[in-house]
N, C-alpha and C positions, 0 to 999 in steps of 0.2 A: 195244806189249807189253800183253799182258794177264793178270792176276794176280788170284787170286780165292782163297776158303775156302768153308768148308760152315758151317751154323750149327752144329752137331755133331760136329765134329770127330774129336772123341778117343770118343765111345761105344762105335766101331765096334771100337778096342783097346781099350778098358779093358773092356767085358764079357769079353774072353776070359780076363780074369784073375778075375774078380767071384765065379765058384764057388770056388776053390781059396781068393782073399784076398778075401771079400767087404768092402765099408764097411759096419761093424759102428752103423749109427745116427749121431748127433748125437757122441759119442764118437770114433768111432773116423773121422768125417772130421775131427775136431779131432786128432787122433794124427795125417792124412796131412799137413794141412795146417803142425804143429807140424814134421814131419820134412822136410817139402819146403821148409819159407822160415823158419822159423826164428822171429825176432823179429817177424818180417812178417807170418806168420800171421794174429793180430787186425786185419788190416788189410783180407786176403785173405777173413777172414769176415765182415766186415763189407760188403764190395761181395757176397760170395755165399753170403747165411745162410741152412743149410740150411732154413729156414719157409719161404722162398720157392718151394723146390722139390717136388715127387712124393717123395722121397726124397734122403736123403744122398747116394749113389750118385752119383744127378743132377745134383746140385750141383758136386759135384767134376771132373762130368766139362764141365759148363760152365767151372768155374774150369781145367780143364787144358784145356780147347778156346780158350779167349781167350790164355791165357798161351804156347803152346806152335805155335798156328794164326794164329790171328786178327790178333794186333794185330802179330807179327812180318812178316806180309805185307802187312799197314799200314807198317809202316817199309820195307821192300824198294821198296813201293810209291812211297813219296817220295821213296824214292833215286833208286829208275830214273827219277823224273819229272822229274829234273835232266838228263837226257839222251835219251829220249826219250818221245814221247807213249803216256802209260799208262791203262789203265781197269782200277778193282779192279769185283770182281762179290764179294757174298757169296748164295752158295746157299741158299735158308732153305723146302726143300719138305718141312713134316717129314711128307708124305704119300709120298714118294717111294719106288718099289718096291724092297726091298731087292736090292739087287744085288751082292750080295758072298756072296751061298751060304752065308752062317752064320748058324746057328739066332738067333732074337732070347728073351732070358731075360726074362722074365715082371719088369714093375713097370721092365724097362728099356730100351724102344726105342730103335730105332737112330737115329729121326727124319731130320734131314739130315745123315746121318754122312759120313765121308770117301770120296772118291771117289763120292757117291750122284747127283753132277750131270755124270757124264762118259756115261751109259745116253741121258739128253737130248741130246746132242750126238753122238755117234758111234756110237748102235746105235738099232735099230726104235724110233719113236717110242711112247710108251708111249700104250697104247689106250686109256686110263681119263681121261676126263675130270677134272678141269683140266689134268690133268698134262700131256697130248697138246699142248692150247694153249702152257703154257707151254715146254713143249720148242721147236715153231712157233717161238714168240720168239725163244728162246735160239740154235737155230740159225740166224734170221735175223741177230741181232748177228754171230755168232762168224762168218758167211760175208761180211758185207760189209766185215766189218773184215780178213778173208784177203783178199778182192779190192781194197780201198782203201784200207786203212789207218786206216779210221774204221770204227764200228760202227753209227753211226747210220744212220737210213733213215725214208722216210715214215712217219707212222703211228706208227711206235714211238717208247715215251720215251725220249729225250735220254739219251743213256751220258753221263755230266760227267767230265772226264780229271780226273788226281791231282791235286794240287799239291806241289812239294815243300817247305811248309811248313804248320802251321797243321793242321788237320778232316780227312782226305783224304776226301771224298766217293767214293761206292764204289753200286752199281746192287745192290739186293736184288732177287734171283730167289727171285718163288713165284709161288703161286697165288691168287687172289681178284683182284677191282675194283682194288683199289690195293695188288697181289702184286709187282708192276715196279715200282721207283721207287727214285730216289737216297738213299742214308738217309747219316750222318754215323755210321760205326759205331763210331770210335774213342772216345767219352763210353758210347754205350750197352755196350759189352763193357769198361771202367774200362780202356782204354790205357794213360792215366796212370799208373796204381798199375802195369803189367806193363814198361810202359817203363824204370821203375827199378828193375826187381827181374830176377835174372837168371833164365833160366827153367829148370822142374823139371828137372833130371836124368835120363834116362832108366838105368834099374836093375834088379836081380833081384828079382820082387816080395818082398813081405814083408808083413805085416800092420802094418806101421807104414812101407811102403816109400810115393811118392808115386805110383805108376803100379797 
């Protein structure tokens, strides 16, 4: 099996809502976050304060791309590794040509949003340097692992399978020098905090709704 997410998951939906309900600042992603987890919140802000971000927007949509993507296919991940051999991938090209045909809003790219790593694998390899290489790669793993059941192959970095307990180790796909490599992404996207906490609701927007 192979199991993977984008680093961005959610931007790709949440901009189609951003004009109608935009995040209104510092405020008003303390309003989503207040309506989406409740008592949890301050906890939620705390692993993703909006200073760290380009904007609020940003932020939240990292905090709903870990919560809602990320770290649930981290857990699927450990399950399936009890039965059979798994490799998680996280997509992380936030250079990647938009390919979903919807305009990108100003202050909020789409970076490596959903579905932005499936263009590398099953359609023309993208002409624009790194991107081209890293596709190269990608569909090197994904064809040897279709013909043998492993992904590995000369040359290229080591895919590390799941484990089903414990860090699951998972293969970052980008681009640069050290763009391939196994990272440990459940500490960096706060698993822990998402693990216990059930995840957003999906809802009819609102300006205090959490989508």
């Amino acid at each position: 099996m192979v199991i993977g997410t984008t680093l961005d998951e959610m931007r790709l939906f949440l901009a189609q809502t951003l004009t109608a309900y935009p995040v209104d600042g510092e405020r008003g992603y303390r309003e989503r976050l207040s309506a989406s987890f409740g008592g949890a919140a301050p906890a939620v802000e705390a692993a993703y304060p909006p200073a760290a971000f380009p904007t609020a927007a940003l932020a939240w949509a990292a905090a709903l791309s870990d919560a809602s993507f990320t770290c649930p296919a981290l857990r699927d991940g450990r399950a399936l590794a009890r039965h059979v051999p798994t490799y998680g991938y996280l997509f992380a090209d936030r250079g990647a040509p938009n390919s979903s045909g919807l305009p990108e809003l100003a202050d909020f790219p789409y970076g490596a949003a959903h579905g932005f790593e499936l263009p590398y694998l099953f359609a023309p390899v993208p002409s624009k340097e790194p991107s081209r290489r890293l596709s190269e790669a990608m569909t090197g793993y994904w064809t040897r692992f279709a013909r043998t059941g492993s992904p590995d192959g000369q040359g290229a970095v080591t895919w590390p399978r799941f484990t089903p307990s414990g860090s699951a180790p998972v293969l970052r796909l980008d681009t640069g020098a050290r763009g391939i490599r196994p990272v440990r992404a459940a500490p960096a996207h706060h698993c822990a905090l998402w693990d216990a906490l059930p995840a957003p609701a999906p809802g009819p927007p609102s300006r205090k709704a959490d989508w």
